[in-house]
C-alpha positions as CSV (number, residue, x, y, z in Angstrom):
1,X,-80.0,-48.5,67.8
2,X,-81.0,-44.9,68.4
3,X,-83.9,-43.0,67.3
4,X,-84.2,-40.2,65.1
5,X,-84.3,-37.8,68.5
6,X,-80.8,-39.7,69.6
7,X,-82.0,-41.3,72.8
8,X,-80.9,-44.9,72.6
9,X,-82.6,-47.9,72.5
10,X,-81.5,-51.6,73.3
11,X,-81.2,-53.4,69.9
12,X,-84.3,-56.6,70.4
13,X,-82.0,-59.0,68.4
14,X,-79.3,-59.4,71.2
15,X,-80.0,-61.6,74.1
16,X,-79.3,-60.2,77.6
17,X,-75.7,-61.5,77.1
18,X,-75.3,-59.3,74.1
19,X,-75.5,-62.7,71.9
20,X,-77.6,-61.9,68.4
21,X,-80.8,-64.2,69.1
22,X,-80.9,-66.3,65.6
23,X,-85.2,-66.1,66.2
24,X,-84.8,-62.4,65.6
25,X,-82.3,-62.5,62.4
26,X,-83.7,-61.7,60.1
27,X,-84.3,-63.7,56.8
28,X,-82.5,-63.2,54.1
29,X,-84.5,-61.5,51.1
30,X,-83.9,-62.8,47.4
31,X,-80.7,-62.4,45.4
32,X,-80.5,-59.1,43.2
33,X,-80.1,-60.4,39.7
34,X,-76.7,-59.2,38.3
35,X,-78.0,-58.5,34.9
36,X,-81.4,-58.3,33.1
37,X,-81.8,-59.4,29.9
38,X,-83.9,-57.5,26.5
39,X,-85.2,-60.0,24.3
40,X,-87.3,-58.8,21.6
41,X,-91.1,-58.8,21.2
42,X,-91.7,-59.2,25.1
43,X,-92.1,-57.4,28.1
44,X,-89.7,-55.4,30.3
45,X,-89.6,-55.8,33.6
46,X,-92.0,-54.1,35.9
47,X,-89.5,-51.1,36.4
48,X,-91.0,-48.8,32.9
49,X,-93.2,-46.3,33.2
50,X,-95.8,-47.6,35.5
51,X,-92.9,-47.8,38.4
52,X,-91.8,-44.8,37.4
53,X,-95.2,-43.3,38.0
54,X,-96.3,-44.8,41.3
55,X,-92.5,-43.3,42.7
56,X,-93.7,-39.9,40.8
57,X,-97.1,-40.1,42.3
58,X,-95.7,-40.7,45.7
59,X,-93.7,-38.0,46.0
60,X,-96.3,-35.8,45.1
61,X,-98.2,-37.6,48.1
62,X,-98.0,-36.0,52.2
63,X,-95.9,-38.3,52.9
64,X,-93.1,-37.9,50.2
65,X,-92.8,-34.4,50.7
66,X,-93.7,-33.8,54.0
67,X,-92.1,-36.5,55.6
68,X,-87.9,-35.7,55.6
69,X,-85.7,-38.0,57.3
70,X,-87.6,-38.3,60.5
71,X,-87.7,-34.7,60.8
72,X,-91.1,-32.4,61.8
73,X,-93.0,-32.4,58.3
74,X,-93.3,-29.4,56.6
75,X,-96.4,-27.3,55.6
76,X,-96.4,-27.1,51.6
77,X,-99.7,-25.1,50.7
78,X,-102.6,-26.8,48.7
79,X,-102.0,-24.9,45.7
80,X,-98.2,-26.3,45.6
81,X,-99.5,-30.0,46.9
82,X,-102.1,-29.7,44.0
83,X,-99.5,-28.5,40.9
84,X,-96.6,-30.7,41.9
85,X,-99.7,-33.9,41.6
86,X,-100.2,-32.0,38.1
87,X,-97.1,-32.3,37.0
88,X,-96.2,-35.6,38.2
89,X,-100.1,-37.0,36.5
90,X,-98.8,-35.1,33.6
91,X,-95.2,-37.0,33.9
92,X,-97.1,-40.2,34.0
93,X,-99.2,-39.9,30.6
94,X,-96.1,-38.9,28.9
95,X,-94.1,-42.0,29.7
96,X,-96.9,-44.2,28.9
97,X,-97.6,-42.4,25.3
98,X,-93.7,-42.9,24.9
99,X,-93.9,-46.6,26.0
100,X,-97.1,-46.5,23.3
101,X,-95.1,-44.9,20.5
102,X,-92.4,-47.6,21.0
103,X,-95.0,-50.3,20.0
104,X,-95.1,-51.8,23.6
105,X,-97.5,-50.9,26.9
106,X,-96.4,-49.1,29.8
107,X,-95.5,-52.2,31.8
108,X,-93.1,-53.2,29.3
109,X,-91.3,-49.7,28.6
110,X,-88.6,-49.9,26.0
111,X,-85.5,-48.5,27.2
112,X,-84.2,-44.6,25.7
113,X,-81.0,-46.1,25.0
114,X,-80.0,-49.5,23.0
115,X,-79.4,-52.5,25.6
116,X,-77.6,-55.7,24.0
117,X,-79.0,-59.0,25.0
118,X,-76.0,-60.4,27.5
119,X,-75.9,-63.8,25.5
120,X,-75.2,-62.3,21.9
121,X,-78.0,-60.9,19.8
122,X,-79.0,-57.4,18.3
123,X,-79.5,-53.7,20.0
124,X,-83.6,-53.7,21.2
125,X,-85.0,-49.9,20.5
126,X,-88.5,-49.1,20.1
127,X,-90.1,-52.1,18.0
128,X,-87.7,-54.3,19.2
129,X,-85.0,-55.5,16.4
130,X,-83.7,-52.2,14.7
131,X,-85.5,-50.5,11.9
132,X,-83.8,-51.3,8.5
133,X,-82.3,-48.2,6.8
134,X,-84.3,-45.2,6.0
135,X,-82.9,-42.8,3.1
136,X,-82.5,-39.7,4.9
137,X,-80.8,-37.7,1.8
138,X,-79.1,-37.7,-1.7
139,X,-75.7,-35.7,-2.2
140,X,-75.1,-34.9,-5.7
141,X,-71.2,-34.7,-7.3
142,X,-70.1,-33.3,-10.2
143,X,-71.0,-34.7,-13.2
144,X,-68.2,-37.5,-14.2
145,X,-67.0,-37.5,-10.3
146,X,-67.3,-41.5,-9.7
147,X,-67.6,-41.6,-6.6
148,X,-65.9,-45.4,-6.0
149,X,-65.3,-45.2,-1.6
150,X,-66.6,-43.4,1.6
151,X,-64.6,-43.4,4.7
152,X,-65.8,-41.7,8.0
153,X,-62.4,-39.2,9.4
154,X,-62.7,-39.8,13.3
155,X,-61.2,-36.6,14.3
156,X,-63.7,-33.9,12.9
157,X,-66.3,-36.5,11.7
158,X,-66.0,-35.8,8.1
159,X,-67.1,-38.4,5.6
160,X,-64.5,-38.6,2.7
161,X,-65.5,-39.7,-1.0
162,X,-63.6,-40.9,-3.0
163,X,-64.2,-40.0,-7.2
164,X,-62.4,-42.7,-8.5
165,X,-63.0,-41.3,-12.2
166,X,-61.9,-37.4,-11.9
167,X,-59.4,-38.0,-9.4
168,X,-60.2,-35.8,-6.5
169,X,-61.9,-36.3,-3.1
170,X,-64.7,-34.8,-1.7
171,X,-65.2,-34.2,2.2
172,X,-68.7,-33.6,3.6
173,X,-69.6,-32.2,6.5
174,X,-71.8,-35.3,8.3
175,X,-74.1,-32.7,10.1
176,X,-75.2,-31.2,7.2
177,X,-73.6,-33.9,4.5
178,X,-72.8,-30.8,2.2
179,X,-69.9,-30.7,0.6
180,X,-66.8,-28.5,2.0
181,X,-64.0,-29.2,-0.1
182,X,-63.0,-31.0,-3.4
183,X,-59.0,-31.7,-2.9
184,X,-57.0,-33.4,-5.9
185,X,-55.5,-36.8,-5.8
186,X,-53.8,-39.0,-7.8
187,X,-54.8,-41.3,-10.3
188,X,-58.1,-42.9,-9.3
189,X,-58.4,-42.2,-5.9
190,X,-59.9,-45.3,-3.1
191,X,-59.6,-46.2,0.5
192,X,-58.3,-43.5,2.6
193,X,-57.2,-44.1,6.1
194,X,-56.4,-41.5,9.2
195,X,-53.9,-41.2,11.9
196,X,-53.7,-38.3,13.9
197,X,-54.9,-35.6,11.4
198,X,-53.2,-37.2,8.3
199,X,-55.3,-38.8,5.6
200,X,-53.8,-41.0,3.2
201,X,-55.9,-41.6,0.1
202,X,-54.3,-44.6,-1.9
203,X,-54.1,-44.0,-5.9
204,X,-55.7,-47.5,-7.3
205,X,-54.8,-46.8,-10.5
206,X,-51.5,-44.2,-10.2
207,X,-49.2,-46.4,-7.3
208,X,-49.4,-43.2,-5.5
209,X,-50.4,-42.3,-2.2
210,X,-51.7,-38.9,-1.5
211,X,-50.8,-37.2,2.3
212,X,-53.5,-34.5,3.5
213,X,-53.8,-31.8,6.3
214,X,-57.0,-33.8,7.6
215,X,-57.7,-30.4,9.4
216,X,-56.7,-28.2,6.5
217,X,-57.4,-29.8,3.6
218,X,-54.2,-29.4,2.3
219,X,-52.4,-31.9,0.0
220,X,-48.7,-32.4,2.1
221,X,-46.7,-34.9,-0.1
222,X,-47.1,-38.1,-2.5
223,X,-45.4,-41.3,-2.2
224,X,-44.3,-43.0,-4.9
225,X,-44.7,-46.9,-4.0
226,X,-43.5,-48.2,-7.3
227,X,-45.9,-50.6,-8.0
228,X,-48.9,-50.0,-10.7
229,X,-51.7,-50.3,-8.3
230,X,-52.8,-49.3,-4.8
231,X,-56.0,-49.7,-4.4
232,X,-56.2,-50.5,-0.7
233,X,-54.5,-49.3,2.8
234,X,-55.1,-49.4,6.5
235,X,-52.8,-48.4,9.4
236,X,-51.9,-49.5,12.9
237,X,-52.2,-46.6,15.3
238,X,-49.8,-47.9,18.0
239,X,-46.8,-49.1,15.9
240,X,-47.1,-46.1,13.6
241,X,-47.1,-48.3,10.4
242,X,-48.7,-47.7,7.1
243,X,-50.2,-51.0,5.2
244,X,-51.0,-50.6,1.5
245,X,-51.8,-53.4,-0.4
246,X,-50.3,-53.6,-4.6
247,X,-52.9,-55.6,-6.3
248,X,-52.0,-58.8,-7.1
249,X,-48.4,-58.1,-5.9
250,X,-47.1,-57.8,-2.4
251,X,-48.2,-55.6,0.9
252,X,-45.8,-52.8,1.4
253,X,-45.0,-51.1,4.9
254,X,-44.0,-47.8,5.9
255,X,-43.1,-46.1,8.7
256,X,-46.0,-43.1,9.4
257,X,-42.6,-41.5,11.5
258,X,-40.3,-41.6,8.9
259,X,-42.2,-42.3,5.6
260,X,-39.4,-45.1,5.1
261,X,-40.7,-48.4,3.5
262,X,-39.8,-50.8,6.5
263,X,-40.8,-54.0,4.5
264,X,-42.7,-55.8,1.4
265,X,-44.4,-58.5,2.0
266,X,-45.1,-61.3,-0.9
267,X,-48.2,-61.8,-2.3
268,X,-50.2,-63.7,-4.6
269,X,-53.7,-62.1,-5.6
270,X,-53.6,-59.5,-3.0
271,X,-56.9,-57.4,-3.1
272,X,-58.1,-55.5,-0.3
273,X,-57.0,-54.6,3.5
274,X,-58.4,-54.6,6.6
275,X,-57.1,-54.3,10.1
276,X,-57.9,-55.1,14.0
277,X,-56.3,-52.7,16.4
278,X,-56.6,-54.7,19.1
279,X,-54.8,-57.5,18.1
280,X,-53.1,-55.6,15.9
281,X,-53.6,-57.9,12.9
282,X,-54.0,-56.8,9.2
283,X,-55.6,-59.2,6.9
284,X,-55.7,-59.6,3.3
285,X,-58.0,-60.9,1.0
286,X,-56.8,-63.2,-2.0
287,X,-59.3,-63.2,-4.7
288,X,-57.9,-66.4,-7.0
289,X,-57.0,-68.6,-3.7
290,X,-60.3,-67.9,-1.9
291,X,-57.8,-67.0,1.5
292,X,-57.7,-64.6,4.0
293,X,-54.4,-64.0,5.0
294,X,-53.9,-62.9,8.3
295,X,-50.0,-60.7,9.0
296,X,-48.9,-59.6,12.4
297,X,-48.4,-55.9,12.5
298,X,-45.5,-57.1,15.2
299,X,-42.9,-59.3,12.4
300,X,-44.7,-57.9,9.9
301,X,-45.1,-61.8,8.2
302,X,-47.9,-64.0,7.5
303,X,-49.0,-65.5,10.7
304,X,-51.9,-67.3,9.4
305,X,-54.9,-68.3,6.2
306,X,-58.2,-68.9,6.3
307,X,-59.7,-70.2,3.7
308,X,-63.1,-68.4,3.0
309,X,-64.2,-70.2,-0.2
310,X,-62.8,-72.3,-3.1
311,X,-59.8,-71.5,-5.3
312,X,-60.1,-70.5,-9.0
313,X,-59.4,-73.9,-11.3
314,X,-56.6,-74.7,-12.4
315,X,-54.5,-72.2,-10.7
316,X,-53.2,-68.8,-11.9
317,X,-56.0,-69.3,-14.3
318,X,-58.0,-65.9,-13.6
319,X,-55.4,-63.5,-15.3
320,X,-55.6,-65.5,-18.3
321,X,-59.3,-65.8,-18.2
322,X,-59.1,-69.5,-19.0
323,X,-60.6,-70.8,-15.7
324,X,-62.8,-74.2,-15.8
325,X,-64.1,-72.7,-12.3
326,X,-64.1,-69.6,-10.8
327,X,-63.1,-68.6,-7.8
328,X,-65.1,-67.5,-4.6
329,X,-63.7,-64.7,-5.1
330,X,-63.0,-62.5,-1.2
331,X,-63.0,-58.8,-2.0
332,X,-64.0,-56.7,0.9
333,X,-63.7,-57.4,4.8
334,X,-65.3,-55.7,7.6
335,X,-63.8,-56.1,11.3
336,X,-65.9,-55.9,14.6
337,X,-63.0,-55.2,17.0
338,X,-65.5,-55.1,20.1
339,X,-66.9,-58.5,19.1
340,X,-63.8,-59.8,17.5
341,X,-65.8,-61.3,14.2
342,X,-64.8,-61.2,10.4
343,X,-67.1,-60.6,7.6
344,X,-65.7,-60.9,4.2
345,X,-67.5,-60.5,1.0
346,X,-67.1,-63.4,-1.8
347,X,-68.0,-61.6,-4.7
348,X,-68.0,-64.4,-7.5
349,X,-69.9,-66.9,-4.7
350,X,-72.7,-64.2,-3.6
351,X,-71.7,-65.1,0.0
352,X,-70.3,-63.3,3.5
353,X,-68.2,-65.6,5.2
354,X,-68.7,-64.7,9.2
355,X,-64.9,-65.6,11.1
356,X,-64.2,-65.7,14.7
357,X,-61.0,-63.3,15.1
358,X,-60.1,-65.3,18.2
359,X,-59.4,-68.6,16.3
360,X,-60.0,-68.2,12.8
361,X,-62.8,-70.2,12.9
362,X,-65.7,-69.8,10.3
363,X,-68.9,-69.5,11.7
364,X,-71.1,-69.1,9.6
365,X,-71.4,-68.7,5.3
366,X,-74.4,-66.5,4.4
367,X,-76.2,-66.9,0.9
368,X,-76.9,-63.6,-0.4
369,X,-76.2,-62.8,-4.4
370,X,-73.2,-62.8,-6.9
371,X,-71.9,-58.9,-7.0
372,X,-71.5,-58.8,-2.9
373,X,-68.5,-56.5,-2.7
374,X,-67.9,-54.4,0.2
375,X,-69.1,-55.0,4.6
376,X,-69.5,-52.3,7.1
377,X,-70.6,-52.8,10.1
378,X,-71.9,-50.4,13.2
379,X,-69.9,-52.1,16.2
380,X,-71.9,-51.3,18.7
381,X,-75.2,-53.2,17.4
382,X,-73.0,-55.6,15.3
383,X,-75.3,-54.6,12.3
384,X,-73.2,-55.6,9.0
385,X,-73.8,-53.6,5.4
386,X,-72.8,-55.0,2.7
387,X,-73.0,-53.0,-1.1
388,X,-73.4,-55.7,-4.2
389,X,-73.0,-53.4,-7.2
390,X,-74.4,-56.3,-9.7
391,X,-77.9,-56.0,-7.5
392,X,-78.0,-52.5,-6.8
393,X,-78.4,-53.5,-3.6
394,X,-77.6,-53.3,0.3
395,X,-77.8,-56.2,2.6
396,X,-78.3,-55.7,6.1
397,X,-77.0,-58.4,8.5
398,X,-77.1,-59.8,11.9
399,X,-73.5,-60.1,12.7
400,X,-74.4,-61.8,15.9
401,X,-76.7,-64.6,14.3
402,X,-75.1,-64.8,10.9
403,X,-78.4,-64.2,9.3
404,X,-79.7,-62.3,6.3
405,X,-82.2,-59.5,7.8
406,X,-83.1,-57.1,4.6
407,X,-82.4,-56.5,1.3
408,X,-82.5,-52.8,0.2
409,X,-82.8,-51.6,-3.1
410,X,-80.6,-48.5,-3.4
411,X,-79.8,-48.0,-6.9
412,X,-80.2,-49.7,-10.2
413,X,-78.9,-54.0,-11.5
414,X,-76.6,-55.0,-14.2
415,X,-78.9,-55.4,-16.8
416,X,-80.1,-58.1,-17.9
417,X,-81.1,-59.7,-14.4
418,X,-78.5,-62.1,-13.2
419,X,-75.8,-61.2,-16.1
420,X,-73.2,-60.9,-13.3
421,X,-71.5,-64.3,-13.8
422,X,-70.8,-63.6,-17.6
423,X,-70.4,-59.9,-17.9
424,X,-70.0,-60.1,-21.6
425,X,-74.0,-60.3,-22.0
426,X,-74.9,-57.9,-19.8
427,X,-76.1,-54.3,-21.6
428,X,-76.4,-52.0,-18.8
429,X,-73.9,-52.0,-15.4
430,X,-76.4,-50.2,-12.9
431,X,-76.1,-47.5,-11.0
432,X,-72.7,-48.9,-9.5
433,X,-73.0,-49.4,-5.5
434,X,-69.3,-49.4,-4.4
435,X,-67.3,-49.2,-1.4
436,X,-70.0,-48.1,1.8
437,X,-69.2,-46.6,5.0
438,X,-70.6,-46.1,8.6
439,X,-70.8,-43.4,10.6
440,X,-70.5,-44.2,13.9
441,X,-71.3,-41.2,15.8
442,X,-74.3,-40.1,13.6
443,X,-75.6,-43.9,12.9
444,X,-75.6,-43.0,8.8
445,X,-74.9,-45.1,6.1
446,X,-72.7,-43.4,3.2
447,X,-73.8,-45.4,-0.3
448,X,-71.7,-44.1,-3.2
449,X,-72.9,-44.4,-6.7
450,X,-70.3,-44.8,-9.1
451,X,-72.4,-44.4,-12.5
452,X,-74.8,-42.1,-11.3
453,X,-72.4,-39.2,-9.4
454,X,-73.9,-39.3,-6.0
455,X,-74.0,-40.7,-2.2
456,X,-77.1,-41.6,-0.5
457,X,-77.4,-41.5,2.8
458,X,-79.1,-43.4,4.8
459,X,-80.2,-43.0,9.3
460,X,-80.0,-46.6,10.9
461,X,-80.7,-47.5,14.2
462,X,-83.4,-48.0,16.5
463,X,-83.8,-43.6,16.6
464,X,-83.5,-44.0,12.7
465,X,-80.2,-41.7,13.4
466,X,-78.4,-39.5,16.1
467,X,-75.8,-40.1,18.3
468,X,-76.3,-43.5,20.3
């Protein structure tokens, strides 16, 4: 051992044979936990803002600052001893107001950043579970726009809409959300997906898909699919390959190098797309069979169904409108690539069916109402939206616990209450809540409404917005 002026010192464990003397060891102190866990509605541990004080108001002390390494201490004048004790007091009440603020005492400081529970379970912020959605802002469209679809552009963070009834899109600029461009499209323009600075917006109701400069705004090309409708489309980034689902008629696959259709895939009922990049598995929702079908990107085939509900009766009975029992009806599907979980939206059922993407496994069916169309989630907290344009509504989800949190009232209900499940009585169709989206990077929820020409949008999260 040597002391701080070098000169050395025999170390007192070892015996005078240079053995380590087991009465000297010394005893081993308590494990460091590997991982603390947040769990809502009770204390942190003792490491918040009153720690953080006592280390503040220590170095502000004679010791802390004086006191370096062994070394002579240095003089700091009582005027400089005396501010830095200001500041650090002043330090102190700041973190406890914070720790106040957050609905918890200084002891039990909630963290600045979100901290998931190790076992499963949702982001804790200030309050604990995360505030529900607060409307932060209306964007108004042109009169007759129809806006039917948002979809966040992950290069320049541009939120797309979609105006499925004049046949353009409109791209907003997500720090501001005004608008910065209208560019045409085909015939009732839906999804839009990106790769690489290309969007391609799928024509529902022209078989078309529309190339643009995502950078530009510039329309490049249109492909002609050859099929009526195209109402859905995703893409897998690493094999380069364009999905677009025909409705009701087959999944077609192109190349995104060459533009050539590599491959069409039979369907029965085929209604909207969704895709998992990391296991590189597109799945497809078949309203009249109550199935999600599940096709590697890899032999471009169906690997796999899932049945998420029960079939219309008897079968093939839904074009002909002669059904004794309607189907479950599976329109939208949400994937959670980080927590490798399904949510699919039975529209006819009012239901989301929660799936394990490992094994296909449902875990859980959740009751909300008839008219639940369209799931986004916000991977990171494993919060799940869902849009029913019967209710007006927006669900908000626990992805984790499969359990209803909050229903928001965004816009206006079929009219009467509850005409949903026979349309022909109903005399007023609502505001029309269609196809949401989540921004990521800003925590917003885009809410297009169809009837009324305009996107709300709402700031989630524990901050009620900004960047996580």
């Amino acid at each position: 051992m040597r002391r701080p002026n070098g000169i050395s010192t025999p170390d007192p464990r070892l015996s005078p044979d240079g053995v380590l003397d087991e009465s000297h060891a010394e005893a081993p102190g308590p494990p460091t936990p590997a991982f603390t866990q947040v769990r809502p509605n009770h204390a942190e541990p003792r490491s918040g803002a009153v720690s953080d004080c006592r280390a503040r108001h220590l170095l502000a002390g004679p010791r802390g600052l004086t006191r370096r390494h062994g070394r002579r201490p240095r003089a700091f004048s009582v005027a400089t001893r005396t501010a830095t004790l200001v500041l650090a007091i002043a330090a102190c009440l700041l973190a406890v107001s914070d720790s106040a603020l957050a609905g918890g005492s200084a002891v039990g400081a909630w963290p600045r950043v979100p901290i998931r529970q190790r076992d499963g379970g949702w982001w804790h912020g200030p309050g604990g579970w995360p505030r529900p959605p607060m409307l932060l802002r209306t964007v108004s469209l042109p009169s007759g726009a129809g806006p039917g679809a948002v979809n966040i552009e992950p290069y320049t963070g541009r939120a797309w809409v979609s105006n499925l009834l004049n046949n353009t899109v409109t791209v907003l600029d997500t720090r501001t959300d005004a608008p910065i461009a209208t560019i045409p499209a085909g015939e009732g323009p839906a999804e839009v997906a990106f790769d690489r600075g290309i969007a391609y917006v799928a024509d529902s109701f022209g078989g078309t898909i529309t190339v643009i400069d995502a950078r530009s705004l510039k329309v490049l090309r249109t492909i002609h699919t050859g099929y009526a409708y195209t109402q859905s489309l995703v893409i897998d980034h690493y094999a380069q390959k364009l999905y677009v689902a025909s409705y009701q008629s087959a999944v077609l696959v192109y190349s995104l190098r060459t533009g050539a259709l590599l491959k069409t895939i039979a369907g029965d009922d085929v209604n909207f797309l969704a895709i998992d990049q990391a296991t590189h598995r597109v799945y497809v929702s078949n309203y009249n069979d109550a199935l999600l079908q599940v096709i590697s990107t890899a032999s471009d085939s169906i690997v796999g169904e899932i049945s998420v509900g029960h079939p219309a009766e008897p079968d093939g009975c839904y074009e002909t409108n002669t059904c004794v029992v309607n189907p479950s009806g599976p329109d939208g599907i949400a994937v959670n690539e980080r927590a490798n979980r399904l949510y699919v939206d039975n529209v006819i059922d009012g239901t989301m069916v929660v799936i394990d993407g490992r094994t296909g496994a449902i875990l859980k069916t959740i009751t909300t109402k008839p008219g639940e169309f369209w799931p986004a989630v916000d991977e990171s907290s494993n919060v799940v939206y869902s849009s029913n344009y019967a209710e007006g509504t927006v669900a908000v989800v626990d992805g984790w616990g499969g359990s209803l949190r909050k229903v928001l009232s965004v816009g206006e209900p079929f009219l009467p209450i509850g005409c949903f499940s026979d349309q022909e009585t109903c005399t007023g169709f609502g505001s029309g809540i269609s196809a949401l989206a989540f921004d990521a990077a800003n925590g917003r929820l885009y809410v297009p409404e169809l009837s009324i020409d305009r996107v709300l949008v709402f700031a989630t999260g524990p901050q009620f917005g900004g960047a996580r």
